[in-house]
C-alpha positions in Angstrom: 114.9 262.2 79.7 115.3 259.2 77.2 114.2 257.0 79.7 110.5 258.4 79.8 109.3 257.2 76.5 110.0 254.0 77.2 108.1 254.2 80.7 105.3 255.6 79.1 104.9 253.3 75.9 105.6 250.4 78.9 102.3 251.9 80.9 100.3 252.5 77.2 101.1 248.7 76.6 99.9 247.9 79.8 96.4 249.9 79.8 96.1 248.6 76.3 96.5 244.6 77.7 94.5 245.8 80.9 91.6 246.9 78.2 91.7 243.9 76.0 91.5 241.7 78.7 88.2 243.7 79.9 86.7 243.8 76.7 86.8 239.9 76.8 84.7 239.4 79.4 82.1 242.6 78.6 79.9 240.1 77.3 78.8 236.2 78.2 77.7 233.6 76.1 74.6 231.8 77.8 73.5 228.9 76.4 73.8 224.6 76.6 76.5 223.9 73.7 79.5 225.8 75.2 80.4 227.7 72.0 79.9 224.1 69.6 78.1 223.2 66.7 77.7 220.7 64.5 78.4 221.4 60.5 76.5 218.9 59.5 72.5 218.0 59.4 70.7 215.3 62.0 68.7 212.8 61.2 64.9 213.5 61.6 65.5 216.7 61.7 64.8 217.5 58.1 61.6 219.1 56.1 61.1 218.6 52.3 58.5 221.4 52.0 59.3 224.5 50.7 58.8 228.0 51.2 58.5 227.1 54.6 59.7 228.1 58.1 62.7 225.8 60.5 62.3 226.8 63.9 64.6 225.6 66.9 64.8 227.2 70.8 65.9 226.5 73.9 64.7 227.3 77.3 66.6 229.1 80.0 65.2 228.6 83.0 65.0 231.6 85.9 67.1 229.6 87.8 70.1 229.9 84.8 69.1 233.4 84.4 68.5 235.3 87.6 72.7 235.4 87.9 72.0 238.2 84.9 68.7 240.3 85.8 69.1 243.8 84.9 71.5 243.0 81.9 70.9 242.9 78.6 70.4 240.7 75.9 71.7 242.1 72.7 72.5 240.0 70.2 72.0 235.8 69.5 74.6 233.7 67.7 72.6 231.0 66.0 74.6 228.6 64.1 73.5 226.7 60.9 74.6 223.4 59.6 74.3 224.1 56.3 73.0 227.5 54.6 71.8 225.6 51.6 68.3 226.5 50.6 68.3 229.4 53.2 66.5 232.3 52.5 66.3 234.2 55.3 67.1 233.7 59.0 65.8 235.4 62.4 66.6 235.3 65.7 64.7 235.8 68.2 63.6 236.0 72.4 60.2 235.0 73.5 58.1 234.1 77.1 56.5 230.8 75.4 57.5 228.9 71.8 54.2 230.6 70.3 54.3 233.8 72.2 55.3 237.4 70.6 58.8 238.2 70.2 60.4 240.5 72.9 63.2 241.3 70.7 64.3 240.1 67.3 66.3 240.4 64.4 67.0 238.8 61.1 70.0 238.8 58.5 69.4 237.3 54.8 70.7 234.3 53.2 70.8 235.7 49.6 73.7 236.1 47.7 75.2 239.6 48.1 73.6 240.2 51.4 75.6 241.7 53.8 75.9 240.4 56.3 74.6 236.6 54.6 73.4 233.7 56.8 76.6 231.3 57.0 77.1 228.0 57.9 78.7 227.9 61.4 77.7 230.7 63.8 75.9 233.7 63.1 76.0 236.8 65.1 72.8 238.0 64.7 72.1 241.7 66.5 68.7 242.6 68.3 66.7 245.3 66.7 66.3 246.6 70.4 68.1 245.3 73.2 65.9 242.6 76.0 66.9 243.6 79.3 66.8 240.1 81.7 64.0 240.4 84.3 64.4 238.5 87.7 62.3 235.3 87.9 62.2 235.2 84.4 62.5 231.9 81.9 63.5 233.0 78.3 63.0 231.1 75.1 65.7 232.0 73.1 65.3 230.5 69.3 66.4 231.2 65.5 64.2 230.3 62.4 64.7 230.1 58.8 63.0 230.2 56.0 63.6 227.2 53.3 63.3 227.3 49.7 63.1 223.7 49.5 64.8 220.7 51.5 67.9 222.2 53.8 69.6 220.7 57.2 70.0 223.7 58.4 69.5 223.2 62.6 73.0 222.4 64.2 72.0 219.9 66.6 75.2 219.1 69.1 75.0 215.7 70.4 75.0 217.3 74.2 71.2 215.9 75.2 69.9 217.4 78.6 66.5 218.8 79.8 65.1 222.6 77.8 68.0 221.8 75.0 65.9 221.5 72.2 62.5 222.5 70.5 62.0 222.6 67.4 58.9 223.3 65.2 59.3 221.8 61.3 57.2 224.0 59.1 54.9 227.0 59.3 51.8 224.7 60.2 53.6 222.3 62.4 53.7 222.1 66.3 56.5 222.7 68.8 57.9 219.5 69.8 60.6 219.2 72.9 63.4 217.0 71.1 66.2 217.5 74.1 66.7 214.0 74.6 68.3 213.9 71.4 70.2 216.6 71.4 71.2 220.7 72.4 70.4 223.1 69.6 73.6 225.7 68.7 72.0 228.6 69.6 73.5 231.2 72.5 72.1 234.5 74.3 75.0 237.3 74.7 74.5 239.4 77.7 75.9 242.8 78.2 75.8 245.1 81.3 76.9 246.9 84.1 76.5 244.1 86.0 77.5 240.6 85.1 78.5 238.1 87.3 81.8 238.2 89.1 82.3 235.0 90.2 80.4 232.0 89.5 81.6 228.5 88.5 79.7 225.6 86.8 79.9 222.0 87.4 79.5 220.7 84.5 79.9 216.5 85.1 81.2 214.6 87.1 82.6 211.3 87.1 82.6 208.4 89.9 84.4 205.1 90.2 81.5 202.4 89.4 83.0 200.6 92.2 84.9 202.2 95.9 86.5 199.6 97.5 86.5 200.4 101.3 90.0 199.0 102.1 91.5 201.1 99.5 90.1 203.9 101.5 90.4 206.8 98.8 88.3 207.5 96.3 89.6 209.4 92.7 86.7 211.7 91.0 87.3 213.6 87.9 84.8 216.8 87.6 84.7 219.0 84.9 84.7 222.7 85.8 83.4 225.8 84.3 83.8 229.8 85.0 81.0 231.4 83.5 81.2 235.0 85.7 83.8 237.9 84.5 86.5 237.2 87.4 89.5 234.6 86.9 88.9 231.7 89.8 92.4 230.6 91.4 91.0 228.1 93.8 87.7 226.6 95.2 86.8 223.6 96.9 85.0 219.8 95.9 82.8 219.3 98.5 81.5 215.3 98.7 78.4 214.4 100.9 77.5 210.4 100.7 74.0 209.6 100.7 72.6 208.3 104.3 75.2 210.3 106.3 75.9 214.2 107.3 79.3 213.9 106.9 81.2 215.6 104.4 85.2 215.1 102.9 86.7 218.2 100.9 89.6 218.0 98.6 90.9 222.4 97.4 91.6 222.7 93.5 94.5 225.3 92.9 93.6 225.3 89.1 93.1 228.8 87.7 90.3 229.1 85.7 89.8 233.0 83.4 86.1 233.4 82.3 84.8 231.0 79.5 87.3 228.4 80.4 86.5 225.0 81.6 88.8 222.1 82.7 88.7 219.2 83.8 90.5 218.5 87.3 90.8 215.1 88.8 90.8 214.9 93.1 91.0 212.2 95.7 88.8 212.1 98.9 89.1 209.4 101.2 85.5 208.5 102.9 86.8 205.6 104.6 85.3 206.9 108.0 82.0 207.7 106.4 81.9 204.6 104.2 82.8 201.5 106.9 80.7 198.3 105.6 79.2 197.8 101.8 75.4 197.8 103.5 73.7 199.3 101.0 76.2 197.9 98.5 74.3 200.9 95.8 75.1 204.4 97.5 74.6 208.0 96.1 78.1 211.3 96.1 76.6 214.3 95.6 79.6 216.8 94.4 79.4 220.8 95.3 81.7 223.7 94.2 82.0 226.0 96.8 84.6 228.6 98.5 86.0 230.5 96.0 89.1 232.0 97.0 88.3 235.1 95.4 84.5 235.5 96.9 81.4 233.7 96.9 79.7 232.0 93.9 76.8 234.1 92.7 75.0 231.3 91.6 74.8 228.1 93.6 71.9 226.6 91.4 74.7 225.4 88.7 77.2 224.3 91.6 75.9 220.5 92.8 75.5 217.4 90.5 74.9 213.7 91.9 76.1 210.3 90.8 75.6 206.8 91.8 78.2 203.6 93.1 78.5 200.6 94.9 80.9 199.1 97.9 83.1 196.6 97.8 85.0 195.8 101.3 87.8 194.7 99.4 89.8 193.8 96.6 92.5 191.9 95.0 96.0 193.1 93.0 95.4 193.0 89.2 97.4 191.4 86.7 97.3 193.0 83.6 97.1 190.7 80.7 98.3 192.0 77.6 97.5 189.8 74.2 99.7 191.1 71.2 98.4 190.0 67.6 101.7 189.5 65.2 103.2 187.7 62.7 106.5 187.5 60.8 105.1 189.2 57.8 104.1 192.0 59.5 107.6 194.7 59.6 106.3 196.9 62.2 105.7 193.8 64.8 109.6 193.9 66.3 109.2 197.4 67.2 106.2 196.6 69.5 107.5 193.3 70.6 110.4 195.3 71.7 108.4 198.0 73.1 106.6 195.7 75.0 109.2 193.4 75.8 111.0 196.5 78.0 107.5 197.8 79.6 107.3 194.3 81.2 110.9 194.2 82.4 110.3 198.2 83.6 109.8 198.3 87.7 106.1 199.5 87.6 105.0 196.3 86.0 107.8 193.5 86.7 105.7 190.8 88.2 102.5 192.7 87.7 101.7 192.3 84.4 101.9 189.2 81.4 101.7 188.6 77.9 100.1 186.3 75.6 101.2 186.3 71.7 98.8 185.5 68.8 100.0 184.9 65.6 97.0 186.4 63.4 95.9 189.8 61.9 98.3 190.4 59.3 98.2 187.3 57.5 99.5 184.2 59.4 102.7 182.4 59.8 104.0 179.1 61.5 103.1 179.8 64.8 99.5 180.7 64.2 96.6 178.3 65.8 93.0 178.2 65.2 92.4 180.3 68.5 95.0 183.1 67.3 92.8 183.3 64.3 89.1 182.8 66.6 90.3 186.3 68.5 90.4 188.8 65.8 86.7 189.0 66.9 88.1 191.5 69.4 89.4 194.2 66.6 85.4 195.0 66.7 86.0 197.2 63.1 83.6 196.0 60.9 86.6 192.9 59.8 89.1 195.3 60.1 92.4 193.4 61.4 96.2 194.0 61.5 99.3 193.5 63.4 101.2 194.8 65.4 97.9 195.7 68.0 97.1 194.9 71.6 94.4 193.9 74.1 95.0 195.4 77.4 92.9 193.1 79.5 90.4 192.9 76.5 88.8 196.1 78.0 87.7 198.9 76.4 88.4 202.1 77.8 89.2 205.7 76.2 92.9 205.3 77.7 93.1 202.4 75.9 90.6 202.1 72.7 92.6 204.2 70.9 91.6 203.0 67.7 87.6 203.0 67.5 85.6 203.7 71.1 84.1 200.3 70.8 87.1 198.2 70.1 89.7 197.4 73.3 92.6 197.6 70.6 95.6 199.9 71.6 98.6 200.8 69.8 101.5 202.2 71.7 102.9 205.4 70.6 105.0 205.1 67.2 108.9 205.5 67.7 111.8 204.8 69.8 111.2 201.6 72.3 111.6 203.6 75.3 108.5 205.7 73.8 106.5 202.7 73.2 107.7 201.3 76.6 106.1 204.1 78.5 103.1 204.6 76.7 102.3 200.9 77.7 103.2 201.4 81.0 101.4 204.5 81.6 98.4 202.2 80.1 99.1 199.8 82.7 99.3 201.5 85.4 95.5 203.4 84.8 94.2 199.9 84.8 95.3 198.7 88.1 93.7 201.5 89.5 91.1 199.5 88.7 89.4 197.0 91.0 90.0 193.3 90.8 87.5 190.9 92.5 89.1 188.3 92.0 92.3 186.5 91.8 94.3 183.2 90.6 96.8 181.0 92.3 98.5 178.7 89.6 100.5 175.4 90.1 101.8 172.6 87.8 103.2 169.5 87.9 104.7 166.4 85.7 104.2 162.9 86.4 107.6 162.2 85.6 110.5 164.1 83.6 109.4 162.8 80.5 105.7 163.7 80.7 103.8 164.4 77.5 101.3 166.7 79.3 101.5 169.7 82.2 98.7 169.3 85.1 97.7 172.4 85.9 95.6 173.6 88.8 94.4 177.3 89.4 92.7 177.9 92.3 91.2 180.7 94.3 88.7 183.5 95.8 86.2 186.4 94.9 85.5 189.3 96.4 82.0 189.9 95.3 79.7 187.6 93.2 79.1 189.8 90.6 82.5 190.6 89.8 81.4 189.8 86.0 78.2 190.3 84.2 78.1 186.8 82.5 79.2 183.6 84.1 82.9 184.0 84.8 85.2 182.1 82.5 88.8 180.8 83.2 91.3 180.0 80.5 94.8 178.7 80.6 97.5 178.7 78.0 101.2 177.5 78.0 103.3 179.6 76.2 106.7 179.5 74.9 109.7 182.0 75.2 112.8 182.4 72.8 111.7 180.8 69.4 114.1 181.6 66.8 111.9 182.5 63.4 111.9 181.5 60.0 111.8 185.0 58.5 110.2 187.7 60.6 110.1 191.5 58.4 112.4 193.7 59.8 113.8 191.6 62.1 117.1 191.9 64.2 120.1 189.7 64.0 118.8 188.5 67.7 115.6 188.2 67.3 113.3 185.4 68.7 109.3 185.3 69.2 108.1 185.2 73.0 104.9 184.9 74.5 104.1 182.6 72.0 100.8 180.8 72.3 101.6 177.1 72.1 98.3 174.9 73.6 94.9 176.0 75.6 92.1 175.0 77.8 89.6 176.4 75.6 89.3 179.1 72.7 86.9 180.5 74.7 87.2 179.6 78.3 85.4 177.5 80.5 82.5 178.3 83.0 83.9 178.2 86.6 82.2 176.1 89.2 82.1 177.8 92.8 82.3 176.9 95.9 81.0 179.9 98.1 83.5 182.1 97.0 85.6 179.5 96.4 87.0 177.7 93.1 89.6 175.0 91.5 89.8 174.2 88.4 91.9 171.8 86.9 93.2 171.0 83.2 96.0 169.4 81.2 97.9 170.5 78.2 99.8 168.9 76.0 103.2 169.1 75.7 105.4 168.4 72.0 108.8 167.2 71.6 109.8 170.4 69.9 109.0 172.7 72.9 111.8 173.9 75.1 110.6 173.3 78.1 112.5 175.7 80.3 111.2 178.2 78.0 107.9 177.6 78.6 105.4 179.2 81.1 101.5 178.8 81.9 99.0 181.3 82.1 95.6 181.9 83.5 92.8 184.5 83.3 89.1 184.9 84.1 87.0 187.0 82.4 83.8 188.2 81.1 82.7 186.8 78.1 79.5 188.0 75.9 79.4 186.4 72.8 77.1 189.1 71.5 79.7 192.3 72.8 82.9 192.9 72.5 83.5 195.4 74.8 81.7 193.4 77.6 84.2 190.6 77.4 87.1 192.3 79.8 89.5 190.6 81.8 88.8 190.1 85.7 92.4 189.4 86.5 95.4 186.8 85.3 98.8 185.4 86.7 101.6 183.4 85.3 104.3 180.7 86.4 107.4 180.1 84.8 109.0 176.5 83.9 110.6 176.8 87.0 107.6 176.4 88.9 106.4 173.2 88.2 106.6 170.2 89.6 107.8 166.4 88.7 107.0 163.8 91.3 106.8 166.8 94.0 110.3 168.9 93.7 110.7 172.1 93.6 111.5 174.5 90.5 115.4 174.7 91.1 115.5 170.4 90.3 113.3 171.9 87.0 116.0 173.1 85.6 118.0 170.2 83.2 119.9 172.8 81.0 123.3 172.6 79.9 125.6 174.4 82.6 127.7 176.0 79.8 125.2 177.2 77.3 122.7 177.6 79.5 120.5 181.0 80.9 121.2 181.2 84.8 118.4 181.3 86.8 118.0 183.3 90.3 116.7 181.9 93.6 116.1 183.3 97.4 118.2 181.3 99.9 114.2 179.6 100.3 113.6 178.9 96.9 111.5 181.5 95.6 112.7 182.8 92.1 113.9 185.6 91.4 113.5 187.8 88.2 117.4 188.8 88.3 120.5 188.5 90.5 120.0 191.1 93.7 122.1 193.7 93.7 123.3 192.9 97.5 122.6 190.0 99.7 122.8 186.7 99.2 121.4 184.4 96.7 121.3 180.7 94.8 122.2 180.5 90.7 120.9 177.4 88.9 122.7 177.3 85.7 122.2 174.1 84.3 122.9 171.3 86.3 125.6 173.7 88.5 124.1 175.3 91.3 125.8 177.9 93.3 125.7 180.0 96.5 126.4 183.8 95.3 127.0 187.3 97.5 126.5 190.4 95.9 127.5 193.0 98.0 
């Protein structure tokens, strides 16, 4: 017996969860701004007359509305920017912008009014209900009417065709304004018999480039459940322009009604796609096969978007350029961060860094170019330090500072923190393409030579790898440099990555040979460097005086001291350093350098002038 109340309050509970939930879906919001507005007025969309009536509308089409013939409309949320100035304001259904209302209904904007006109959303009821006819376009608007100058239309910034009309004063004329934006204005639709299931596609997004060797292609879609049913499953059907082939990828993402998510797929075409003739091709994206049932409404399901073929590609290098100087206290928690991201596995040997000493003031290591590329903070002569370019591209992974700046900061913290937020960076931009790549060598004239020849050399992919004339520069840079004073500085701290001579402040146009290039420099090398600390780097890039963010990085690679030359030897006779005080240095049994000692095989240590045969086992 004691055990039946709690059964029965357990099945009340769950009748009471089972009736929420339907009450949730009993009506649908059906509209272009997906339940956002924007609280604050647009430009040119302002009247200074008064005692005069705001109008704004948008279309639905019979193709967005035949999902819900034989339901009703009965009630509109309109939402204001501002409710300054408002006297009054009525919503409305019509046939055409000038027509007679079908259905209406009006609230007041007067103090004590209840319910008063808000800014934000207003739920505004019908006076009678407007049951949806099939084959029927709807204008569904709100007006207001102003004592004097108001911003009262809530324009989003979400421009797309039958968004936005608006009409700016009793006397004036409708005008179709959707290019500039969607007007905050929804229909909500209750009945017997709403949709069950029917998903949206709401965008999609493309690589700008698929690279036919790489075979797979990654496409992030936005996804929308507009019908009463939750979705588990469906798939993203891809048809390329040209062919009748098809390649699916199945989304297991749940999806409850009103929610939408974006889901991110891979489809390889590589049997539809075999040669870059057209290079420009067209993917048109569907939403199909439901696992609970069919989609209702197919005319919402298919978007397209445009690319072009490459045949292949190159590995990137990402080039990370740190701004920093010793007055700066915050610096040694990047430089530490970043110093353990390019030791990590995912970007050892994949990835380099270049040090300018500008931003936060300057110190003793600063040169005119360190100063030259705070162009690239892009904030209206904003600057600071610690802050880094990540291939100088601008990207929402990265720009995480201002859209149009390529500056990123890696997340505040502990190192290993910091560490993976730059990897994780990282890693998105090799995904991207590189069309071109660098093969870098070095040499001396003798041991004592004031300057390092250096040659870079190699290929493109494709000509228009860059927008502008590519540009190469190269840089020797310096490792280990004790300071004179950094802030908040360790006990064994020393400055790497440290910009120490250049080709060019801004690069230099390359010359090509087909697809083909070499180009060749010297830079100058003082009696203060330490030359086993030393290293040279190249990139090529794009570079727009007039743009910032057009001025990204087509690829980069480095050589240590190790690898250059005097009179023709290799990097193991580079090495002149003490054998007691000096780092030791890892080679294969062929030469070829090694970033640390293996943990098994065998191996050559250069220490100094001693070099040694090791076995790790």
């Amino acid at each position: 017996m004691k055990k039946e109340p709690i059964i029965l309050s357990l099945l009340l509970m769950l009748l009471l969860h089972c009736a929420a939930a339907t009450a949730q879906v009993a009506g649908m919001n059906v509209g272009y701004v997906d339940g956002m507005f924007k609280g604050t007025g647009t430009t040119g969309f302002t009247s200074t007359a008064k005692n005069t009536w705001i109008s704004g509308a948008v279309y639905l089409p019979p193709s967005k509305l035949n999902v819900y013939a034989g339901n009703h409309i009965d009630s509109i949320n309109a939402a204001l920017a501002s409710r300054l100035n408002i006297d009054s304001l009525r919503v409305w259904v019509r046939t055409s912008l000038d027509g007679g209302d079908l259905a209406a209904g009006a609230i007041s904007g007067k103090a004590g009014s209840t319910p008063r006109a808000k800014k934000g959303w207003n739920r505004v009821g019908l006076a009678t209900p407007y049951t949806i006819q099939h084959d029927q376009g709807l204008y569904i608007g709100y007006s207001f009417l102003q004592k004097s100058t108001s911003v009262g239309l809530s324009i989003v910034d979400l421009p797309q065709p039958n968004a936005l009309f608006v009409k700016m004063g009793t006397d004036s004329a409708w005008t179709d304004r959707s290019d500039k934006g969607a007007l905050a204005v929804e229909a909500l639709v209750y009945g017997e018999s709403l949709p069950k299931y029917n998903l949206e596609l709401q965008s999609i997004s493309v690589p700008a480039i698929y690279v036919v060797d790489r075979g797979e292609m990654e496409i992030t879609a936005q996804v929308k459940n507009i019908a009463t049913a939750t979705i588990t499953g469906y798939d993203m059907q891809c048809a390329f322009d040209g062919t009748d082939k098809t390649v699916t990828a199945h989304i297991s993402e749940p999806l409850a009604y009103n929610e939408s998510k974006q889901v991110t797929f891979t489809v390889s075409p590589k049997d539809i796609i075999t040669t870059d003739d057209p290079q420009c091709r067209q993917i048109t994206v569907k939403v199909c096969n439901l696992t609970e049932g069919t989609d209702e409404d197919m005319n919402d399901n298919v978007l397209t978007d445009s690319f072009t073929v490459a045949l292949h590609d190159y590995d990137r290098h990402v080039l990370f350029e740190e701004f920093t100087t010793e007055q700066c206290p915050n610096c040694p928690r990047v430089a530490k961060q970043l110093a353990k991201a390019l030791e990590s596995s995912q970007l050892r040997g994949k990835a380099h860094a270049l040090c300018h000493h500008s931003g936060y003031y300057t110190d003793w290591l600063t040169q005119q170019a360190d100063n030259d590329y705070l162009w690239f903070f892009n904030m209206g002569g904003q600057t600071f330090a610690p802050a880094l370019l990540v291939d100088r591209a601008t990207r929402d992974y990265i720009s995480n500072q201002s859209p149009t700046s390529p500056i990123f900061m890696p997340a505040a913290g502990s190192t290993e923190a910091g560490a993976a937020d730059i990897i994780n960076v990282a890693e998105q931009r090799m995904k991207e393409p590189a069309f071109v790549y660098l093969n870098i060598e070095a040499h001396l004239d003798s041991a004592n030579d004031n300057f390092v020849h250096v040659r870079v050399s190699g290929e493109r992919a494709r000509e228009n790898f860059t927008v502008n004339p590519a540009r190469i520069n190269v840089f020797l840079y310096e490792d280990s440099i004790d300071d004179h004073g950094q802030a908040s500085a360790d006990a064994d701290f020393v400055h790497m990555h440290v910009e120490r001579a250049y080709n060019s402040v801004w690069g230099e146009p390359i010359e090509w040979n087909g697809n083909s290039y070499e180009y060749a420099c010297k830079l100058p090398l003082r009696a203060d460097y330490v030359r086993r600390h030393l290293g040279i780097l190249a990139f090529i890039w794009d570079y727009d005086e007039t743009s910032v963010p057009n001025c990204e990085v087509a690829n980069s690679n480095a050589i240590s001291w190790d690898e250059v030359k005097v009179n023709g030897t290799d990097g193991i006779a580079q090495l002149h350093d003490d054998a007691a005080t000096a780092k030791p240095h890892y080679f294969t049994l062929s030469g070829i350098r090694l970033q640390e000692a293996p943990a098994t095989g065998v191996y050559i240590m250069k220490q100094g002038s001693r070099t040694i045969k090791c076995m790790a086992k």
